[in-house]
C-alpha positions in Angstrom: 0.0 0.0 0.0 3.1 2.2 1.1 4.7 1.7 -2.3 1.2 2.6 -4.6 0.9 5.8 -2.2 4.0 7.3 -3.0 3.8 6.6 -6.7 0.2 8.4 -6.8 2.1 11.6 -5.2 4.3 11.7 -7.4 2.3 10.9 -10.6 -0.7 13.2 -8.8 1.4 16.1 -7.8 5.2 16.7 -9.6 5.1 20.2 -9.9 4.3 20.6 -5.8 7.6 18.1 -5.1 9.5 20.0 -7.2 9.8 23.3 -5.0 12.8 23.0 -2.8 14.5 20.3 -4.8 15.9 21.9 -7.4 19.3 22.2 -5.6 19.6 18.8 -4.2 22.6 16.7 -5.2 22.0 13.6 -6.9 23.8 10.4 -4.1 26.7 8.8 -6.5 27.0 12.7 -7.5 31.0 13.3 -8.0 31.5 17.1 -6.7 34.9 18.5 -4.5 34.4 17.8 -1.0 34.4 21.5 0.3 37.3 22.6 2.9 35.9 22.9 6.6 37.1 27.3 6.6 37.3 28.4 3.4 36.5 31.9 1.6 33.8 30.7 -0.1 30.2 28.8 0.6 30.1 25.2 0.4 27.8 25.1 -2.7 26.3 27.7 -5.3 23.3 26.2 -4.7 21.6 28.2 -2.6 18.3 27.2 -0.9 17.7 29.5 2.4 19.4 32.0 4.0 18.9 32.7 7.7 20.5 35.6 9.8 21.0 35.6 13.5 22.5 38.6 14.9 26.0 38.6 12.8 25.7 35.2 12.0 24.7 34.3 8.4 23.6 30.7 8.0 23.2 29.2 4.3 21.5 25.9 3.3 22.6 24.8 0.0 22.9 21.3 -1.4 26.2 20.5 -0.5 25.5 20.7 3.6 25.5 24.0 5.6 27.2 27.1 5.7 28.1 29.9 7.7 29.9 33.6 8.0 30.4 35.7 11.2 31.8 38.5 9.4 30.0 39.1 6.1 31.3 36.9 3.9 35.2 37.2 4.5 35.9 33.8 5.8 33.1 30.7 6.0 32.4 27.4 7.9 31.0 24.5 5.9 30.1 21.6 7.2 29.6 19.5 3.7 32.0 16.1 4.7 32.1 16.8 8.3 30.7 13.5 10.4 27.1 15.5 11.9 26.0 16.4 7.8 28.2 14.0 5.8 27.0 14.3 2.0 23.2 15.7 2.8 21.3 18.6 1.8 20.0 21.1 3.9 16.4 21.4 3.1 15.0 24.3 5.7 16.5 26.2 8.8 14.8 27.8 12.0 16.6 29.6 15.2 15.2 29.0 18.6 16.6 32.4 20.4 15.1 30.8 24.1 17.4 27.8 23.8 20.0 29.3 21.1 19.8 26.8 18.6 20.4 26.3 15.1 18.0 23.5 13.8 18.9 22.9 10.3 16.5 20.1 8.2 18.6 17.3 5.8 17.9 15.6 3.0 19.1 13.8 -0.4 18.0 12.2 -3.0 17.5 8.5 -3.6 16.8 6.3 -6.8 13.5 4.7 -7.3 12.6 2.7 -10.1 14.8 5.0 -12.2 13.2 8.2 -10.9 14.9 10.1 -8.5 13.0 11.2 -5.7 13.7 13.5 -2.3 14.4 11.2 0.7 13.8 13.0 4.3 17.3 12.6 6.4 15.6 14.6 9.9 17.4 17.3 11.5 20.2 18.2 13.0 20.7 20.9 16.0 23.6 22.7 17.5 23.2 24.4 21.2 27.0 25.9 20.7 26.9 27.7 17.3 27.4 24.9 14.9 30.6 23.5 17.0 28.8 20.0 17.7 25.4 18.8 16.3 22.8 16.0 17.0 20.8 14.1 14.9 16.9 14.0 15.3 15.3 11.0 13.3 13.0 12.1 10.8 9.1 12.0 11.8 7.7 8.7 10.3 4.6 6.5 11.9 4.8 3.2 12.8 2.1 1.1 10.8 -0.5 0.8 13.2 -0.7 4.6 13.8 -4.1 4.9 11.9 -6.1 7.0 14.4 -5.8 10.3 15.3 -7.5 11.9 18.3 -8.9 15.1 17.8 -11.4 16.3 21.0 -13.8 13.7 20.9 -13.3 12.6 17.8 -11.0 9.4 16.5 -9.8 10.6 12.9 -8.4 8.0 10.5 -5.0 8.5 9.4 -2.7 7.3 6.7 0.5 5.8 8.9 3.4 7.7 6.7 5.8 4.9 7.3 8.6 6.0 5.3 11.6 8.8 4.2 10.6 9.0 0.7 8.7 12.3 -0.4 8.7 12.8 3.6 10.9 15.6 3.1 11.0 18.6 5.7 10.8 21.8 3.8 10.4 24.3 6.4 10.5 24.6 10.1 9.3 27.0 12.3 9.4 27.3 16.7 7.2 29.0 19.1 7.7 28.7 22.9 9.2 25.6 23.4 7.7 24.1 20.4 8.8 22.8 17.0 6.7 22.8 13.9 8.5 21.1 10.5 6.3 21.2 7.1 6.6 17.8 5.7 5.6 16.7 2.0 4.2 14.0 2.4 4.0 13.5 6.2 2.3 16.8 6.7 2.5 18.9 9.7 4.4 17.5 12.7 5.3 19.1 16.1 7.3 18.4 19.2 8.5 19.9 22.7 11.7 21.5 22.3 12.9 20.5 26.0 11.9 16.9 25.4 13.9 16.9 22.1 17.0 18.2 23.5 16.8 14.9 26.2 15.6 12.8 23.9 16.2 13.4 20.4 14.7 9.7 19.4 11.3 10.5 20.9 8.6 10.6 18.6 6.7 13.8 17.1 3.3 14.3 17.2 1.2 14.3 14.1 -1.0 17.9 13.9 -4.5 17.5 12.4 -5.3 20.3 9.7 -8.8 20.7 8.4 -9.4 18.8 5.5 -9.9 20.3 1.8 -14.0 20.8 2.0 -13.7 22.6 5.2 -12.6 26.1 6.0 -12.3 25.7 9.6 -12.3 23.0 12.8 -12.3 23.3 16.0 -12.2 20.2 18.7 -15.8 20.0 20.1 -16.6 19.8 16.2 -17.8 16.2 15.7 -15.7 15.6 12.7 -15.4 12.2 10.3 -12.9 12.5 7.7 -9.6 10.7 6.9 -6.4 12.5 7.4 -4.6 11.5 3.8 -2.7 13.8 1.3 -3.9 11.4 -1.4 -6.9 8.8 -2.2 -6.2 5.2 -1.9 -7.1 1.9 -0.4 -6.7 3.4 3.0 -8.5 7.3 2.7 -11.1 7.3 -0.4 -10.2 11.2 -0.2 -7.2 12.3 0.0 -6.4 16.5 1.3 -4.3 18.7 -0.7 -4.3 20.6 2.7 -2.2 17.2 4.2 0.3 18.2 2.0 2.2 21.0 3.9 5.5 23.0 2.1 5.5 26.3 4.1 4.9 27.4 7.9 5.6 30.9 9.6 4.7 32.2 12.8 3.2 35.9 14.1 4.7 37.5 17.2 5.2 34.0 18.8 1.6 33.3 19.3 0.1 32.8 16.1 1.4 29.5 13.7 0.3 30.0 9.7 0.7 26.4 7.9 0.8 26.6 3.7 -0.4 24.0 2.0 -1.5 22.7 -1.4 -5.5 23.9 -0.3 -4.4 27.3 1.4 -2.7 29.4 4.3 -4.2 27.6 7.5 -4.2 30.0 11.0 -4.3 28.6 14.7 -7.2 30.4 16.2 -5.8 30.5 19.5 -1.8 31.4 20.7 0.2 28.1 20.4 2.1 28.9 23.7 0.7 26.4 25.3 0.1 23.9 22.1 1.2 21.1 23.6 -1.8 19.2 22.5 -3.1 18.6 19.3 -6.2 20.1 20.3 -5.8 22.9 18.1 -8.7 25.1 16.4 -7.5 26.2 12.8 -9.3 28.6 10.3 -8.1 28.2 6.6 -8.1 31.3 3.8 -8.2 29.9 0.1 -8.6 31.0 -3.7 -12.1 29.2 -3.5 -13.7 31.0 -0.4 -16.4 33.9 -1.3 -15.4 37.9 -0.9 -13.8 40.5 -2.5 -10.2 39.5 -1.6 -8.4 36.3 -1.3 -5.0 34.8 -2.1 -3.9 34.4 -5.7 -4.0 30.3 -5.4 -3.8 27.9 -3.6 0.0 25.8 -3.0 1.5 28.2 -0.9 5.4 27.3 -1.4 6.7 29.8 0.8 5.5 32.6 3.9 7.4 34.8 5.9 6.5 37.3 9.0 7.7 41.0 8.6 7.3 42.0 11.7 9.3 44.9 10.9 7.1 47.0 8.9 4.0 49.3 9.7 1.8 47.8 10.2 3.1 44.1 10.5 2.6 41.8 7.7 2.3 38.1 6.4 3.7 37.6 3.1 2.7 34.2 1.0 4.1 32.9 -2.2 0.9 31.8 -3.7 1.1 29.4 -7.4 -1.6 28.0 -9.2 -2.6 24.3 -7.6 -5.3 22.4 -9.5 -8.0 25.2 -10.5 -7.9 27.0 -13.2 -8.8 30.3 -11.8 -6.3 31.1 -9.7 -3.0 32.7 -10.5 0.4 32.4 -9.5 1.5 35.8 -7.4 1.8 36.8 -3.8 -0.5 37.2 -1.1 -0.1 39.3 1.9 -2.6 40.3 5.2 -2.2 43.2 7.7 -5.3 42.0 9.8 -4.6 38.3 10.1 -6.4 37.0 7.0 -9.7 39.0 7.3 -8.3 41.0 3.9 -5.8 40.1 2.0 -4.2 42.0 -0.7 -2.3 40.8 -4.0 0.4 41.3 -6.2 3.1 40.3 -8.4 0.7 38.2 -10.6 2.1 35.6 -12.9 5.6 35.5 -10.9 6.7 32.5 -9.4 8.1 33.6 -5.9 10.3 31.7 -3.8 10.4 33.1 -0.6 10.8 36.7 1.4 13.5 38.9 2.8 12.8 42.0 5.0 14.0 45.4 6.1 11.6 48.0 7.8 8.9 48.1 4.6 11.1 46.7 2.2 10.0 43.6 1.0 12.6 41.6 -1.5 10.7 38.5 -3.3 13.4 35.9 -5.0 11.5 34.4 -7.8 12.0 33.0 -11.4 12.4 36.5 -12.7 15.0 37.9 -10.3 15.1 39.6 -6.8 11.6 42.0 -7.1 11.8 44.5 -4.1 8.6 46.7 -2.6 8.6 49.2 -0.6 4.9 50.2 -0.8 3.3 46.9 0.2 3.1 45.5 -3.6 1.8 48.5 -4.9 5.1 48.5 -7.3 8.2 46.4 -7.8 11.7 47.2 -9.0 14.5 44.9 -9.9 18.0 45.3 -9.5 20.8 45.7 -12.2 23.1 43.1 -13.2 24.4 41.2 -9.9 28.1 41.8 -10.5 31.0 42.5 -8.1 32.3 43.9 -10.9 34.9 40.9 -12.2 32.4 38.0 -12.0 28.6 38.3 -11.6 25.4 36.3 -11.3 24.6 34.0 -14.7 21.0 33.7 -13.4 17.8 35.4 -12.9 16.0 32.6 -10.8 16.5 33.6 -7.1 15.4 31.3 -4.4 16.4 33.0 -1.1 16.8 36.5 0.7 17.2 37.8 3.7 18.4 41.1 5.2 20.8 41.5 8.5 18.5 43.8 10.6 21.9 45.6 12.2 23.2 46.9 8.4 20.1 46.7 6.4 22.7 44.3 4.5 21.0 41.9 2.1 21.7 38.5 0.8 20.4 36.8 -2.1 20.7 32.6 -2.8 20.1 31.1 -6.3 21.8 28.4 -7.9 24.7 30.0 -9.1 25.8 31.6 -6.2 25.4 33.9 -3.2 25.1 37.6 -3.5 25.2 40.7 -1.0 25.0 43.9 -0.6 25.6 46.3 2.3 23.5 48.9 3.2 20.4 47.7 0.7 18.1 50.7 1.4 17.5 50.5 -2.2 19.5 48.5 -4.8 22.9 49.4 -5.9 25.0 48.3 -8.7 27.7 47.2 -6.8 27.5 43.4 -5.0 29.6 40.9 -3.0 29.9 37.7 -5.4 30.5 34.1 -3.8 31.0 31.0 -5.3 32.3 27.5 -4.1 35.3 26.5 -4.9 35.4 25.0 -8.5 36.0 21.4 -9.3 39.9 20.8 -9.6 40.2 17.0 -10.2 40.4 16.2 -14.0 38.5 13.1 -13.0 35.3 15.2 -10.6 32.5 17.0 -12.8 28.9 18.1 -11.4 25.7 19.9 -13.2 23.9 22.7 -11.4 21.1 23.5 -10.4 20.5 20.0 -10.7 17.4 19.3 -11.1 16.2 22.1 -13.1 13.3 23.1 -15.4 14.0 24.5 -19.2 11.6 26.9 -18.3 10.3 27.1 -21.9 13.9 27.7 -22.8 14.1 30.3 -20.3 16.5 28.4 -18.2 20.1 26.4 -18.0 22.3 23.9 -16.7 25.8 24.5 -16.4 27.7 20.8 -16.7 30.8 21.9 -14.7 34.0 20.4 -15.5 38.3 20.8 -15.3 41.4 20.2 -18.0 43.5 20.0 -15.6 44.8 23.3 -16.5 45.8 21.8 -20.1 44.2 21.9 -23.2 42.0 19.1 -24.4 39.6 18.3 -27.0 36.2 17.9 -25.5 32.9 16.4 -26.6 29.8 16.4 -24.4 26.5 14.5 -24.8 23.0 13.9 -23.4 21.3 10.9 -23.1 17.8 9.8 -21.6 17.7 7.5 -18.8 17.6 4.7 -21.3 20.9 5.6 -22.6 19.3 6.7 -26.2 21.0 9.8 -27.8 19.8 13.3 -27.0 21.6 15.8 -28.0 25.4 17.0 -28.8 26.4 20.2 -26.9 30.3 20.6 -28.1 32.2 18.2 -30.1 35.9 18.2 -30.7 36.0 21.5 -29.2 39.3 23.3 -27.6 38.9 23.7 -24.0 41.5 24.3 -21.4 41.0 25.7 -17.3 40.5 24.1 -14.1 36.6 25.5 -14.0 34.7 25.3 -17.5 30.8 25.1 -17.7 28.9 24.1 -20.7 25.5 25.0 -20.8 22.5 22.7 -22.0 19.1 24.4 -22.2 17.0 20.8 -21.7 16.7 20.5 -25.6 17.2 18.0 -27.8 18.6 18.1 -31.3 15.6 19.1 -33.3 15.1 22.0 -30.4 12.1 20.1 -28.5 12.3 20.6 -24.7 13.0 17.0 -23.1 9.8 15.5 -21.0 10.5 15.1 -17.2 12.8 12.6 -16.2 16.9 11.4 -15.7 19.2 12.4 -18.5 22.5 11.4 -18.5 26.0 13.2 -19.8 29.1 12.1 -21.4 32.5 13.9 -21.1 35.2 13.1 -23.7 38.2 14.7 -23.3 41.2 13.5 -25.8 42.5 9.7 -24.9 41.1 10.2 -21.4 38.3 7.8 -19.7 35.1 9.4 -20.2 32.9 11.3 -17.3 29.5 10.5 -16.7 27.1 12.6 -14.6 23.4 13.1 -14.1 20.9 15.6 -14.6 17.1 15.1 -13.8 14.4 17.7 -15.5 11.5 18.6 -13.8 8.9 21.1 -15.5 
């Protein structure tokens, strides 16, 4: 049952397990192991950013990073014994315990698709000096009941790592929230985790997709399930949670593929899963309401005036909605919109500036939505950004300096009261070993042919002959990038735009390349495409 679950997500919902995978490395991938200090992050593959006072703490696909003085000197952790080879999927700060909770993950081969495996978490009490590992939240496979007030709610027993993949995390007093796909929404005491990081996590019951609201003296029958099956005969888009953020400590916002979902009462003292929940959605009646309904990313400003939720709200399965962002002043009872069309990735903030990385570079607002600018080219001035996709930002509060993630690189710029031309440009250390090549992002999406691959490769400093080629998982000819061409450095990238040779954009699924460089062995390395 277990294995015919996971292939209906996948085959029912690709384009929602695509959001914070797009930077993962492939396991059998050959990349550098990064150096432990270096000048440089661990990876150009940039998922989150996260700053604690000086501290600025990067999750990429090759581990976790971290600078204490602006980007000078960095720690990664890619190789070390606590994060070994993993991804880092999601970060959170608990300032009452000062912790750094960092989520992992990698990817795994199934079948000949290669799909997101949750890894846990891992938290540091010291500043990243020692870590422990927390299991990732799975059920056992009698855990089909869930009590709810009164009521006993079935529930599919999520029994394994694949597609259970945390993508955000988020802490209020003494408790910890992590959005997984496929496992939903889970929650545990803080204290009891730092005794006992094997005990288990609670599972949090959300309202299902017909109703707007519950509450625990509702009498209540429905089957907590992100998908139909032998088990649930309805499945929730709402079970399938990517995004969580939380309002002045007291307030917990869960996005889903049905909606933004608000706890009705503070969660101080949510020890329980007793917890009321009202849900806003593209389908409720009124004049305003968010732009649709998978809500990939939120964020808090509490900075601004007046304080703000921000959502990045795509398209899910009706037609009518849009993708675009969603924000509310007043805790959901308006909501205003903006940025229609855009595919956003998350939020940075800074007083009233709002900076929203998405496919179409770094938009910044300082009127709420009512306009958006975009900076110039992102160039230190020698080297600069060969993207416009941008999937992270923050800003460090003490010197309104602002950091953007894609995957090409890191980017920053002091003083960001508005956009500059000048930037801070950082990229991992290239690939040095004749023998090592990598492709990033990897996965990506051809984006209509809006959007690139680099294969990264080294000569060894000679110069070589080189031929590269794509294949489908079935090793069947794709396309020829270069052949016979003069190439010589110790950091080359050759770009493939997901076509084929007649031009087509390749369907979804595991392509292969092929590195021939004079009478050397060939290189092989793998790129999966997801639309």
């Amino acid at each position: 049952m277990m294995k015919s679950f996971f292939i209906a997500i996948l085959m029912t919902s690709l384009t929602f397990a695509q959001v914070n995978v797009q930077t993962y490395k492939f396991s059998g991938e050959k990349s550098a192991l990064a150096k432990v200090a270096a000048t440089d992050p661990g990876s150009n593959g940039i998922n989150t950013i996260l700053s604690v006072g000086d501290t600025i703490w990067v999750a990429t696909s090759r581990g976790l990073s971290k600078t204490t003085d602006g980007g000078t000197n960095w720690t990664n952790y890619y190789g070390t014994t606590a994060f070994g080879t993993e991804s880092v999927s999601a970060l959170a700060y608990d300032y009452a315990t000062h912790s750094i909770w960092a989520a992992i993950a990698h990817s795994t081969d199934v079948s000949g698709e290669s799909l997101p495996e949750g890894s846990g978490l891992l938290f540091s009490l010291n500043g990243g000096t020692t870590w422990t590992h927390v299991n990732q939240s799975v059920d056992a496979s009698n855990d089909t009941v869930e009590l709810y007030g009164a009521n006993k709610l079935h529930a599919l027993p999520v029994t394994v790592k694949i597609q259970n993949i945390t993508y955000a995390i988020a802490i209020t007093p003494n408790v910890i929230w992590t959005a997984n796909f496929a496992g939903g929404l889970r929650k545990h005491r803080i204290d009891s985790l730092l005794v006992n990081p094997a005990s288990a996590w609670e599972r949090v019951v959300l309202p299902p997709d017909n109703l707007d609201s519950i509450k625990p003296s509702d009498t209540l029958d429905f089957c907590m399930s992100p998908v139909s099956g032998n088990y649930c005969s309805t499945g929730s888009l709402n079970y399938r949670v990517f995004s969580l953020a939380v309002a002045d400590d007291t307030v917990l916002y869960v996005g889903t593929a049905n909606g933004i979902n608000k706890t009705t009462e503070s969660v101080n003292a949510a020890t329980t899963n007793d917890i009321a929940w009202t849900k806003f959605n593209h389908q409720q009646s009124g004049s305003t309401k968010i732009t649709g309904n998978f809500v990939v990313a939120m964020d808090y400003n509490k900075y601004s005036t007046p304080k703000a939720l921000w959502a990045a709200t795509w398209q899910a399965e009706d037609n009518t909605e849009e993708y675009g962002v969603s924000y509310t002043t007043d805790g959901g009872t308006t909501w205003g919109t903006s940025l229609f069309n855009e595919k956003v990735h998350g939020f940075g903030f800074y007083n009233n500036s709002v900076i929203a990385p998405s496919d179409n570079g770094a938009f910044r607002s300082e009127n709420f939505g009512t306009s958006w600018l975009l900076p110039g080219n992102i160039s230190d001035g020698v080297s600069g950004l060969k993207t416009k996709v941008f999937y992270a930002a923050q800003f460090q509060q003490s010197n309104a300096t602002l950091w953007l993630g894609s995957s090409w690189g890191l980017a920053s710029q002091a003083n960001s009261t508005s956009y500059s031309t000048h930037w801070n440009i950082y990229f991992s250390s290239p690939v040095t070993p004749v023998s090592d090549s990598y492709a990033f992002p990897n996965p990506f999406s051809p984006r209509n042919g809006t959007s690139q691959t680099a294969i990264h490769y080294s000569t060894g400093g000679s110069s070589e002959q080189v031929t590269i080629r794509i294949f489908n998982f079935g090793m069947k000819y794709i396309r020829t990038l270069i052949q016979n061409a003069t190439r010589s450095g110790a950091s080359i990238n050759t770009m493939w735009d997901g076509k084929d040779d007649n031009g087509n954009i390749v369907p979804n699924g595991v392509y292969f390349y092929k590195i021939e460089m004079g009478s050397r062995e060939p290189m092989f390395g793998k790129i999966m495409v997801i639309q």
